[in-house]
C-alpha atoms as a printed R data frame, in Angstrom:
    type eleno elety resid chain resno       x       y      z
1   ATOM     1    CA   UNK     A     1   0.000   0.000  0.000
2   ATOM     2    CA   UNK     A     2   0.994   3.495 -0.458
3   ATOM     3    CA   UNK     A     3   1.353   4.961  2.801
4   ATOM     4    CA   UNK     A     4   3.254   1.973  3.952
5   ATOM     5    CA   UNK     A     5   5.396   2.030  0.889
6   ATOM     6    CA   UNK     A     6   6.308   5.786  1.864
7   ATOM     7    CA   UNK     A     7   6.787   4.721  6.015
8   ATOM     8    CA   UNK     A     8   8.546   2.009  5.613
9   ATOM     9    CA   UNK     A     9   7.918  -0.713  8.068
10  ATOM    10    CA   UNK     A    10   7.418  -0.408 11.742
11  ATOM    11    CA   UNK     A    11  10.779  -1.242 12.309
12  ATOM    12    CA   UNK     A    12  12.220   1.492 10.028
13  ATOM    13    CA   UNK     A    13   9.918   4.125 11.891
14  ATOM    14    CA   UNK     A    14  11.842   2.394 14.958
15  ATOM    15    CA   UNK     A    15  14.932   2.667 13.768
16  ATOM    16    CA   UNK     A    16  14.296   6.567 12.258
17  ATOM    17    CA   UNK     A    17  12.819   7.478 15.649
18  ATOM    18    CA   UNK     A    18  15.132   5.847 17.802
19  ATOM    19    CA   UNK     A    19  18.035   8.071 16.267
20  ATOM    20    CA   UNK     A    20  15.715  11.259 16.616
21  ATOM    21    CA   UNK     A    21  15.686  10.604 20.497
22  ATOM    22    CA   UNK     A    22  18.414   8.820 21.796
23  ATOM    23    CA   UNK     A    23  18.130   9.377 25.197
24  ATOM    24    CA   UNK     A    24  15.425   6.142 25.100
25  ATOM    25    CA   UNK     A    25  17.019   2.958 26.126
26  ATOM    26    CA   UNK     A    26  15.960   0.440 23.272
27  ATOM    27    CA   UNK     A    27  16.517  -2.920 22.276
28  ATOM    28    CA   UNK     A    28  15.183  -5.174 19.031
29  ATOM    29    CA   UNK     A    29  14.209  -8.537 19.733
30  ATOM    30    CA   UNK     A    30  13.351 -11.129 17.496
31  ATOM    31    CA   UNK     A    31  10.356 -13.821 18.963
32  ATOM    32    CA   UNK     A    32  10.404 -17.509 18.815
33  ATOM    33    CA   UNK     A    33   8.956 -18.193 15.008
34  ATOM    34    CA   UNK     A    34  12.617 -16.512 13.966
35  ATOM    35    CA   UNK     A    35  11.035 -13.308 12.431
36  ATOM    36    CA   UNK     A    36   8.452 -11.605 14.178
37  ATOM    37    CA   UNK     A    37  10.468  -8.356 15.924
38  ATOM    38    CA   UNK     A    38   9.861  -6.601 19.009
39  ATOM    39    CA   UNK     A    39  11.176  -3.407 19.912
40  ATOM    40    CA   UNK     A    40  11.923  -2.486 23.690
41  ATOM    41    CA   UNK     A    41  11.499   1.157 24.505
42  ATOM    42    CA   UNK     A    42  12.671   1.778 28.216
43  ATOM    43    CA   UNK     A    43  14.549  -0.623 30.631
44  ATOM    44    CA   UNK     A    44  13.475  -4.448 29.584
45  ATOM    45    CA   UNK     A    45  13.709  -5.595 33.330
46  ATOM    46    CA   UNK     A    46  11.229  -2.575 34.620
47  ATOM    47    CA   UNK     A    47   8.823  -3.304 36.953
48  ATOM    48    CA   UNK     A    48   6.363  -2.853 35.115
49  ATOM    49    CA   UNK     A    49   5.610  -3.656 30.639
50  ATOM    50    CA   UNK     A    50   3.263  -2.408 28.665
51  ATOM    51    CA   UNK     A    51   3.153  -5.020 25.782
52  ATOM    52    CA   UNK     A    52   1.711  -2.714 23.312
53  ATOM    53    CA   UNK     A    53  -0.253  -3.165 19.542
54  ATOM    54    CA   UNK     A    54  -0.382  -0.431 17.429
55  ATOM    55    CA   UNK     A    55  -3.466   0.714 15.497
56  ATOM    56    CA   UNK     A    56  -3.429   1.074 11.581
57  ATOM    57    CA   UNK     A    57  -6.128  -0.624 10.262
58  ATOM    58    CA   UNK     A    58  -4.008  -3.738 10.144
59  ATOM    59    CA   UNK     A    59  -2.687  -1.751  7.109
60  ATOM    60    CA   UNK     A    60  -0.352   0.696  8.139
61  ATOM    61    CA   UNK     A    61   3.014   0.493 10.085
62  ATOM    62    CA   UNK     A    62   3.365   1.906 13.444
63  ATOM    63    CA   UNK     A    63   3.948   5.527 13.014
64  ATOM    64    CA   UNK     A    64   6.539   8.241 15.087
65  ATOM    65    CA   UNK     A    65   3.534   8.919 17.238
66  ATOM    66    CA   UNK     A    66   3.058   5.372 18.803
67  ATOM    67    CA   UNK     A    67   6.381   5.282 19.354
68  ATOM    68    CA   UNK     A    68   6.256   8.937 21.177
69  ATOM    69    CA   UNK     A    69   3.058   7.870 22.831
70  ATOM    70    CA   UNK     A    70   4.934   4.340 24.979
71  ATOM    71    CA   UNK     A    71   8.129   6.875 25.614
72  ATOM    72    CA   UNK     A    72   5.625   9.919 27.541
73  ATOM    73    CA   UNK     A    73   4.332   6.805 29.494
74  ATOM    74    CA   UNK     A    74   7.880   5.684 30.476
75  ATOM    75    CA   UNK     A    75   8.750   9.420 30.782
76  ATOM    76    CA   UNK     A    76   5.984  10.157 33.338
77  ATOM    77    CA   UNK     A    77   6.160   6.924 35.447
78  ATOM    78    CA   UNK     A    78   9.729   8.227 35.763
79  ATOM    79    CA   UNK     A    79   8.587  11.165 37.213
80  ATOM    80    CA   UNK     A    80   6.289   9.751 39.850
81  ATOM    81    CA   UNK     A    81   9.139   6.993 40.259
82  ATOM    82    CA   UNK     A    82   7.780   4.350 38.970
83  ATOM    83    CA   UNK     A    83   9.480   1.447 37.062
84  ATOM    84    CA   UNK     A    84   8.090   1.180 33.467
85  ATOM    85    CA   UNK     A    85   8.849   0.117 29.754
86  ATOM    86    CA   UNK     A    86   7.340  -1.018 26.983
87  ATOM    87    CA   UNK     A    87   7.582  -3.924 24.264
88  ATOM    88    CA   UNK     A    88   6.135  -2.835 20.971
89  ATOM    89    CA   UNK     A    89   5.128  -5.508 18.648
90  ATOM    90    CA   UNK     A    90   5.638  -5.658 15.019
91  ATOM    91    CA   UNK     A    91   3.027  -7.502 13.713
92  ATOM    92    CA   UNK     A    92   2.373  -8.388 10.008
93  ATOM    93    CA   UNK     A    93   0.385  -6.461  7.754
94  ATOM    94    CA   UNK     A    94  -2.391  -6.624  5.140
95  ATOM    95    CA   UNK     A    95  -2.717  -7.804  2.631
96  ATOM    96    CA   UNK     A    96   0.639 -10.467  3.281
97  ATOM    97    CA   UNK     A    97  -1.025 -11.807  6.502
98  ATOM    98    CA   UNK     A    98  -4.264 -11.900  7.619
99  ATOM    99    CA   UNK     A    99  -6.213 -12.995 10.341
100 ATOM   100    CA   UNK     A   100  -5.612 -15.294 12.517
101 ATOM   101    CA   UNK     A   101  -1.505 -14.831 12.151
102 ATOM   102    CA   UNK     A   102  -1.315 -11.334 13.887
103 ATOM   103    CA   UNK     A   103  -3.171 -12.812 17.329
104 ATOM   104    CA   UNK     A   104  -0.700 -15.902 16.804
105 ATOM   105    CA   UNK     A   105   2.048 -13.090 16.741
106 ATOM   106    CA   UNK     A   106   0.616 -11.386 19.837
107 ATOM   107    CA   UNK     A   107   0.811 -14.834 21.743
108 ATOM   108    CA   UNK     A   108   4.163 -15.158 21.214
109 ATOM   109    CA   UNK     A   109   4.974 -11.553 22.231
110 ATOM   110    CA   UNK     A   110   3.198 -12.295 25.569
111 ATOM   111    CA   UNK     A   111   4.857 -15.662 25.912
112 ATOM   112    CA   UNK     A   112   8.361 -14.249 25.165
113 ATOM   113    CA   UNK     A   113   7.240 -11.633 28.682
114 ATOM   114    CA   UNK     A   114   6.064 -14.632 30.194
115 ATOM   115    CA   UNK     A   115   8.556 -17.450 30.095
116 ATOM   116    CA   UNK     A   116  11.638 -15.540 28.141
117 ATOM   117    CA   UNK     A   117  11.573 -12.656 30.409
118 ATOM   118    CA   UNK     A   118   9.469 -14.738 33.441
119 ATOM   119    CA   UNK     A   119   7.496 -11.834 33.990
120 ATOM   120    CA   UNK     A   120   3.683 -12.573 35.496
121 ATOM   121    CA   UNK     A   121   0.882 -10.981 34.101
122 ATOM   122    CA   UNK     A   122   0.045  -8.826 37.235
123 ATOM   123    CA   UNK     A   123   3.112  -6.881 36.016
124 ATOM   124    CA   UNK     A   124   1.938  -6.216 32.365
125 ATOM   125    CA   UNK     A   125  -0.149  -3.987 31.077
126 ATOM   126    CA   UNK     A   126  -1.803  -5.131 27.491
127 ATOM   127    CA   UNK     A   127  -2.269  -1.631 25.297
128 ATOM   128    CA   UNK     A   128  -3.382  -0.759 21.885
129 ATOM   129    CA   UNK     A   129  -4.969   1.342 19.681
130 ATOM   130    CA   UNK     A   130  -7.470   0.991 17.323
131 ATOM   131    CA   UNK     A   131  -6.597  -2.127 15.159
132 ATOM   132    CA   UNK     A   132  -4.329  -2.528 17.767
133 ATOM   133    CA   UNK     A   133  -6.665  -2.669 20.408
134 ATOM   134    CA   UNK     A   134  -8.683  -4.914 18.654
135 ATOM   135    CA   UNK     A   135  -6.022  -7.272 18.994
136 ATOM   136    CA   UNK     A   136  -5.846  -6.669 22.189
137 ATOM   137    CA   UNK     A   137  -8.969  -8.125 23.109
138 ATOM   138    CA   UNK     A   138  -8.601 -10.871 20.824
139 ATOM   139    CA   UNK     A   139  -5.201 -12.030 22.911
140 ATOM   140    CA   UNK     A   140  -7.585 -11.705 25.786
141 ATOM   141    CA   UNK     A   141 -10.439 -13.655 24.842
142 ATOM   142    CA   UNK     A   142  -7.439 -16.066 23.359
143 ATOM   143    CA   UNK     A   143  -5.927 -16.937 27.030
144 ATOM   144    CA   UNK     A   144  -9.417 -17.639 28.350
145 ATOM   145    CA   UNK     A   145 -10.629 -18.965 25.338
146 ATOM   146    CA   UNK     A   146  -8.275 -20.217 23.230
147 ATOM   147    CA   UNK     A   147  -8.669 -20.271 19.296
148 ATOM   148    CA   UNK     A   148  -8.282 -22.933 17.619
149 ATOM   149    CA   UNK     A   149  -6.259 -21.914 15.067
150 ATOM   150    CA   UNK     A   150  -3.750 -20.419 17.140
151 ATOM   151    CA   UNK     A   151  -0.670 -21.835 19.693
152 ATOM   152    CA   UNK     A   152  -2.205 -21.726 23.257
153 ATOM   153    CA   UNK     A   153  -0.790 -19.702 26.083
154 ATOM   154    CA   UNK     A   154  -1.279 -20.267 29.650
155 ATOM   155    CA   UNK     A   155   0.011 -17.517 32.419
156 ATOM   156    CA   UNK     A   156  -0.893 -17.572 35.334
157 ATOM   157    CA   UNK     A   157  -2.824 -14.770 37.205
158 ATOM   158    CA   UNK     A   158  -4.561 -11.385 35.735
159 ATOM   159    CA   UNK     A   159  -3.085  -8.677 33.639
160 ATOM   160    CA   UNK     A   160  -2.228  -5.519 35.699
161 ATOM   161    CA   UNK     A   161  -4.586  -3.294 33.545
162 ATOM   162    CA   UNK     A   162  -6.153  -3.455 29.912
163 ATOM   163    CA   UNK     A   163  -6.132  -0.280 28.019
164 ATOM   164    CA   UNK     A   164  -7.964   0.245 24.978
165 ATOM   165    CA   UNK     A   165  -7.416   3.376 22.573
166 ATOM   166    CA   UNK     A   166 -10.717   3.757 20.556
167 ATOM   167    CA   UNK     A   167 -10.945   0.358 19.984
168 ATOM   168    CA   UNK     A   168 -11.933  -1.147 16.733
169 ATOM   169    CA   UNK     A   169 -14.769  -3.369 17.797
170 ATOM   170    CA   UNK     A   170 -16.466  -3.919 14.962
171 ATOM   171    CA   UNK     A   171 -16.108  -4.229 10.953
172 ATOM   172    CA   UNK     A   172 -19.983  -3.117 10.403
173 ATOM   173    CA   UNK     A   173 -19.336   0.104  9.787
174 ATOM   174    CA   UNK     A   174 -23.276   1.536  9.983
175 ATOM   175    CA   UNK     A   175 -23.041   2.783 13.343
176 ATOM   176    CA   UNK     A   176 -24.774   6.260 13.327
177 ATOM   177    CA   UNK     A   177 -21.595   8.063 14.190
178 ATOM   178    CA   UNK     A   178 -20.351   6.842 10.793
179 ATOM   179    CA   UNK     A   179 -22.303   9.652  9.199
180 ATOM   180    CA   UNK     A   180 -22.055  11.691 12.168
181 ATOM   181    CA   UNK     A   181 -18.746  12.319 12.480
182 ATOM   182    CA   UNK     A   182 -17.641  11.875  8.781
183 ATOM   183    CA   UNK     A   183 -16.201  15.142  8.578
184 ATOM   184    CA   UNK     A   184 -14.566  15.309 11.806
185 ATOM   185    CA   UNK     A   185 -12.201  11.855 11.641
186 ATOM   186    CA   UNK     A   186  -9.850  10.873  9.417
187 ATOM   187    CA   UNK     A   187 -10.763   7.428  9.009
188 ATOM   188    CA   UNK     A   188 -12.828   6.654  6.115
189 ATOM   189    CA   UNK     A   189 -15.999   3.980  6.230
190 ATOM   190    CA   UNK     A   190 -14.569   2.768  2.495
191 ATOM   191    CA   UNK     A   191 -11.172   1.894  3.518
192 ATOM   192    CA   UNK     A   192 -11.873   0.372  6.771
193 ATOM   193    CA   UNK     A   193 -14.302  -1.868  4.786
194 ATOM   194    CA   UNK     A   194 -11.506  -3.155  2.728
195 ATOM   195    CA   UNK     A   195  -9.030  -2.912  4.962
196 ATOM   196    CA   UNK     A   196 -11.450  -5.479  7.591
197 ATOM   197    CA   UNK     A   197 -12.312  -7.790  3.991
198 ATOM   198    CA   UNK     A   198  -8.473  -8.156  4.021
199 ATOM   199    CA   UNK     A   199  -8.008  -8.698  7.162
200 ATOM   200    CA   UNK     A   200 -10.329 -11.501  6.984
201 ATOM   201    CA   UNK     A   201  -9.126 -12.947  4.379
202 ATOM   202    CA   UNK     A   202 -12.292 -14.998  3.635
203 ATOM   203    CA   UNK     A   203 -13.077 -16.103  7.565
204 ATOM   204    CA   UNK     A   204 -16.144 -15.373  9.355
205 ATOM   205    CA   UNK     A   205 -16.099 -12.298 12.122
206 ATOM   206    CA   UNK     A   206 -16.495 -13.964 15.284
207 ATOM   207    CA   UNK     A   207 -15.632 -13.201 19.219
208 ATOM   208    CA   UNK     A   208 -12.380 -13.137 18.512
209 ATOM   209    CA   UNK     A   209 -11.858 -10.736 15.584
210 ATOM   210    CA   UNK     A   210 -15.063  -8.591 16.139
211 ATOM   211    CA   UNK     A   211 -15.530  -8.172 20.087
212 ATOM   212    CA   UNK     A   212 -19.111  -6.362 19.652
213 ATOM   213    CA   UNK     A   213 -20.272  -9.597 18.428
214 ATOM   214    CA   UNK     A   214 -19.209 -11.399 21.499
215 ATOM   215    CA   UNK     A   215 -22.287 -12.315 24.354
216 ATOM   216    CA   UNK     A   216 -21.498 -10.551 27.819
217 ATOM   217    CA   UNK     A   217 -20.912 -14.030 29.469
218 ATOM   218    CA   UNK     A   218 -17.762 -13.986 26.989
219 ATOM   219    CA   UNK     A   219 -16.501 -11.930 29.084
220 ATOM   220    CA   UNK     A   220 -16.918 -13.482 32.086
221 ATOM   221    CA   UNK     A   221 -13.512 -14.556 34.425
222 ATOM   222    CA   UNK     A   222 -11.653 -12.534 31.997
223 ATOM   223    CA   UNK     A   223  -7.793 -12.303 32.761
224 ATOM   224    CA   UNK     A   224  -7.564  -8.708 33.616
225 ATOM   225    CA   UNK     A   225  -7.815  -6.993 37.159
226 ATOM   226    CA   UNK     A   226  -8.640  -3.550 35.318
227 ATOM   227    CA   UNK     A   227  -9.837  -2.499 32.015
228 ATOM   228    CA   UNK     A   228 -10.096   0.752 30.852
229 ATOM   229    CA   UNK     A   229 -11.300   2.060 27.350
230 ATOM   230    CA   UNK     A   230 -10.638   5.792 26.153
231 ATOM   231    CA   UNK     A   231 -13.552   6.667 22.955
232 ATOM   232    CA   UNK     A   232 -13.829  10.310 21.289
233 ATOM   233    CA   UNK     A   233 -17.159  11.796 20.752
234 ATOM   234    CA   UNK     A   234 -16.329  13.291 17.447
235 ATOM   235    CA   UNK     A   235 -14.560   9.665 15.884
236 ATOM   236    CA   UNK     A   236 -16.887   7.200 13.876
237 ATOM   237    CA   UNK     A   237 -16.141   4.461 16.162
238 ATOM   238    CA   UNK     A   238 -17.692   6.035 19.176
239 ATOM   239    CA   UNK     A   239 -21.214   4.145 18.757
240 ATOM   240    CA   UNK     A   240 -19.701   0.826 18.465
241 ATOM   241    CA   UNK     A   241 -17.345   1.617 21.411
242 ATOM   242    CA   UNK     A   242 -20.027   2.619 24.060
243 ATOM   243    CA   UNK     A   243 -22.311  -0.487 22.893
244 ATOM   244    CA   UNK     A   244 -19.042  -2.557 23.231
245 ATOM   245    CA   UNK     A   245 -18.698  -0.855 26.487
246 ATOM   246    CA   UNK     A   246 -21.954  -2.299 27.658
247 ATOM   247    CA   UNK     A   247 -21.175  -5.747 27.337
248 ATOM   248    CA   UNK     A   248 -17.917  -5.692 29.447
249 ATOM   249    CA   UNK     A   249 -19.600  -3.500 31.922
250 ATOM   250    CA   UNK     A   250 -22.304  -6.413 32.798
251 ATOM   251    CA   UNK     A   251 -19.664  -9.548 32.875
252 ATOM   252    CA   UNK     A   252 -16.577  -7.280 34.024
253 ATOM   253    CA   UNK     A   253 -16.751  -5.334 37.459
254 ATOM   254    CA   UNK     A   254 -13.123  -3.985 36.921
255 ATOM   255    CA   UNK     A   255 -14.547  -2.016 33.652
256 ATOM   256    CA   UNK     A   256 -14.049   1.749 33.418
257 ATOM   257    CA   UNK     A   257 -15.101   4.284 30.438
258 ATOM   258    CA   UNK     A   258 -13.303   7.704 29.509
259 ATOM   259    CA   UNK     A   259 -15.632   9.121 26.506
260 ATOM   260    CA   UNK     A   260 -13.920  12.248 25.867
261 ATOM   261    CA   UNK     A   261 -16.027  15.427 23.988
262 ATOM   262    CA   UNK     A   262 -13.038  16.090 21.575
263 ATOM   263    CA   UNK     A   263 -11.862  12.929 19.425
264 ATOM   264    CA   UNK     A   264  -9.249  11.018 20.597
């Protein structure tokens, strides 16, 4: 695709970035399958990681701004003394991969925290945005409910906190803020439709893929002590997030909701 043709891959935004501000402590990682790639932003044996997804439509590489975004976190759990760092997944794109091989990517990043780095789940905190944070909740549902297309992880315990940046919920796409709030985001209803087809790749949507679809009882004994979902009012998404929202807050008492009136 264009825009990805232009970027460059996640890992050459990584590499461009990580030259624009060395001060970060970094470090590249490759997982077990011998070429998925993880990239380390702060101190790898922090008391706390973020293992983070970026959004992108599963079309588009990470850009300088997810990158930015995990440092300010590290940054301001500095600042209150805290222990923190991320590990940012590169997972494979549209239209070279499709779905289920990014959640099988996602299971190895958490087993590499897990049993590489023997760190327990109450010390991670799963992230992502948009795409990203669809896949997210599709490693979640995964550990309770394991796919069967995809390598099966066991850790023990809950994640530390779930946090969800306008999550991608649903490929529908007929939401009412759709129309709404055409003119105000910069995603378009047209390419997330082919963007989701691609994704696909000829499967069905289903809990996993399409979390709106999902009964509340899904939900239920989830492996997170805290989840927390951020939504815009002015981004098309915001209808399917706050429906979404409903479901985890009748199955999940740890659920929390920041609907912001300016888009996210």
């Amino acid at each position: 695709m264009l825009f990805r043709a232009l970027s460059g891959s996640s890992e050459d935004v990584f590499e461009k970035w990580k030259i624009k501000n060395p001060s970060n402590k970094v470090e590249t990682v490759t997982l077990q399958n011998g070429k998925t790639k993880a990239f380390w932003i702060g101190d790898k044996h922090a008391d706390t990681t973020m293992l983070y997804f970026h959004g992108g439509g599963y079309a588009a590489s990470a850009s300088p701004g997810h990158y930015d975004l995990v440092a300010e976190a590290e940054s301001r759990a500095a600042k209150n003394n805290a222990s923190f760092s991320t590990l940012f997944l590169q997972y494979d794109l549209i239209p070279s991969a499709c779905y289920p091989a990014q959640l099988q990517q996602a299971v190895q990043a958490l087993d590499y925290l897990t049993n590489t780095m023997q760190r327990p789940l109450g010390k991670i905190i799963l992230a992502g945005d948009s795409a990203g944070a669809n896949l997210a909740l599709a490693l979640l549902s995964h550990i309770s409910k394991p796919h069967p297309e995809v390598d099966r992880i066991t850790p023990t315990g809950n994640f530390k906190k779930v946090v969800l940046l306008s999550p991608w919920v649903t490929f529908d796409g007929t939401a009412a803020a759709f129309k709404e709030n055409a003119w105000k985001d910069v995603l378009d209803s047209r390419a997330l439709h082919q963007w989701s087809q691609a994704f696909l790749g000829g499967a069905k949507p289903d809990s996993y893929n399409t979390p709106l679809l999902a009964p509340p009882d899904w939900w239920s004994g989830i492996r997170a002590d805290k989840i927390c979902i951020a939504a815009g009012q002015d981004e098309v998404f915001v209808n399917d997030i706050l429906e979404f929202s409903k479901k985890l807050n009748v199955s999940f008492f740890g659920f929390s909701l920041d609907s912001s009136k300016t888009e996210s």
